[in-house]
KEDREN-551928 format. One record per residue (C-alpha): residue in three letters; x, y, z. Coordinates in nm, 2 decimals. Layout:
{'Ala' {X Y Z}} ...
END
This chain:
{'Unk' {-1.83 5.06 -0.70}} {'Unk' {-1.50 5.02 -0.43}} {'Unk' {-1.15 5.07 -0.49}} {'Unk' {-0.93 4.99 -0.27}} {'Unk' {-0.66 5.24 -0.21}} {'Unk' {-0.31 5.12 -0.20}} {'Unk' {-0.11 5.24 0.04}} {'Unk' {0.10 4.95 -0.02}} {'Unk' {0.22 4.84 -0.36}} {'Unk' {0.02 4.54 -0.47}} {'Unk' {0.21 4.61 -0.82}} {'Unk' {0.50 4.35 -0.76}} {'Unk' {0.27 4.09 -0.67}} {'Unk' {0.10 4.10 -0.96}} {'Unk' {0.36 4.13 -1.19}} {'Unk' {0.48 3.85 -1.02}} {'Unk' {0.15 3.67 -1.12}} {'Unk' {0.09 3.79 -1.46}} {'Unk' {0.48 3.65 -1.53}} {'Unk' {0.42 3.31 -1.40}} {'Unk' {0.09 3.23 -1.61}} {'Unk' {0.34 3.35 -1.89}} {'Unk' {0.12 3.65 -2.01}} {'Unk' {0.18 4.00 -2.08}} {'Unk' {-0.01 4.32 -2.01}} {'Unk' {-0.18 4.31 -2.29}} {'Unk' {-0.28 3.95 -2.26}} {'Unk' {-0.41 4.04 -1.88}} {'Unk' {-0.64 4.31 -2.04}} {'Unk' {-0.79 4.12 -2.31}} {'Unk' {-0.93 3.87 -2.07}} {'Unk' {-1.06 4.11 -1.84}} {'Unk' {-1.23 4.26 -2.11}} {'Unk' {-1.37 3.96 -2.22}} {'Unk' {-1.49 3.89 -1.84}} {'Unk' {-1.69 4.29 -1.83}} {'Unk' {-1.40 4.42 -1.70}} {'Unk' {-1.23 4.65 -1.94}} {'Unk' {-0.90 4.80 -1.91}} {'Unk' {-0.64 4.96 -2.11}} {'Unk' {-0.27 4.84 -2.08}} {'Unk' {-0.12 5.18 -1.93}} {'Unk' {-0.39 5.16 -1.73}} {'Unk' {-0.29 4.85 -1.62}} {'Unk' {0.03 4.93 -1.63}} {'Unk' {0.02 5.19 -1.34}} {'Unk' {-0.16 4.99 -1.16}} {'Unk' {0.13 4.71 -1.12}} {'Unk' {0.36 5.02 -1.10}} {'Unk' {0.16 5.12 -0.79}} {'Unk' {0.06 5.47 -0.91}} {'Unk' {-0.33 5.36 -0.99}} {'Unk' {-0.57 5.19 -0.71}} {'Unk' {-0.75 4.91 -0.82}} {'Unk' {-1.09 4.84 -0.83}} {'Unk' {-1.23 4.52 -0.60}} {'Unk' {-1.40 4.39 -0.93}} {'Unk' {-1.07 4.46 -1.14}} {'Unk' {-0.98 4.23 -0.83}} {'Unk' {-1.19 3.98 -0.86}} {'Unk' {-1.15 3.91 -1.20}} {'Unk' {-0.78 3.92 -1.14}} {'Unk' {-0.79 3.62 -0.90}} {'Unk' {-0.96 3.43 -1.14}} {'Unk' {-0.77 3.47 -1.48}} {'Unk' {-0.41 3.42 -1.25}} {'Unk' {-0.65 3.16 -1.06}} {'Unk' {-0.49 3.18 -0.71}} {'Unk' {-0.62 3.26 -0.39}} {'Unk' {-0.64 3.65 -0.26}} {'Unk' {-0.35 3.59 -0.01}} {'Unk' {-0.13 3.56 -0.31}} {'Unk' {-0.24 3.95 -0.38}} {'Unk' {-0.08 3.99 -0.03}} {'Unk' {0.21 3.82 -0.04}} {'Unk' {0.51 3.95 0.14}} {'Unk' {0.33 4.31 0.19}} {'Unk' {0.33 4.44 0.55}} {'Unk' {0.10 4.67 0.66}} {'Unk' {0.21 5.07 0.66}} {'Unk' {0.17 5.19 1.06}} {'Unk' {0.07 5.54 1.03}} {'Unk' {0.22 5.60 1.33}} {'Unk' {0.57 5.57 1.20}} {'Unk' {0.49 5.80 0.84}} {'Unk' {0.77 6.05 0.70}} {'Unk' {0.65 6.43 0.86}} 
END
């Protein structure tokens, strides 16, 4: 199974999400469990705080209880050059 790594924080975004369809962690984690995707709320929880990468399933199933497109996973977020990284 993939996970994609965050090197940016996808957390905000779906926060932002999660509060528009009105629901709370908990709410977020019932329905993925009820779509084979099972997760606890502090698990979920670190992942909208950015300190847990995401799984693409978890992804998936994201985009279709928010019921957007991906982009909206995306929004705002520019991509890290590791060029320019703290030494």
């Amino acid at each position: 199974m993939s996970k994609i790594i965050q090197d940016v924080n996808l957390g905000l975004n779906l926060k932002r999400l999660r509060e528009s369809k009105k629901l709370t962690q908990a709410d977020v984690c019932a329905r993925m469990e009820l779509m084979g995707r099972p997760v606890s709320q502090p698990l979920y929880s670190m992942i909208e705080n950015g300190t847990r990468n995401i799984f693409v399933s978890d992804l998936m199933v994201l985009k279709e209880i928010f019921d957007v497109k991906y982009d909206e996973f995306f929004q705002g977020l520019l991509p890290i050059n590791k060029y320019e990284e703290t030494r």
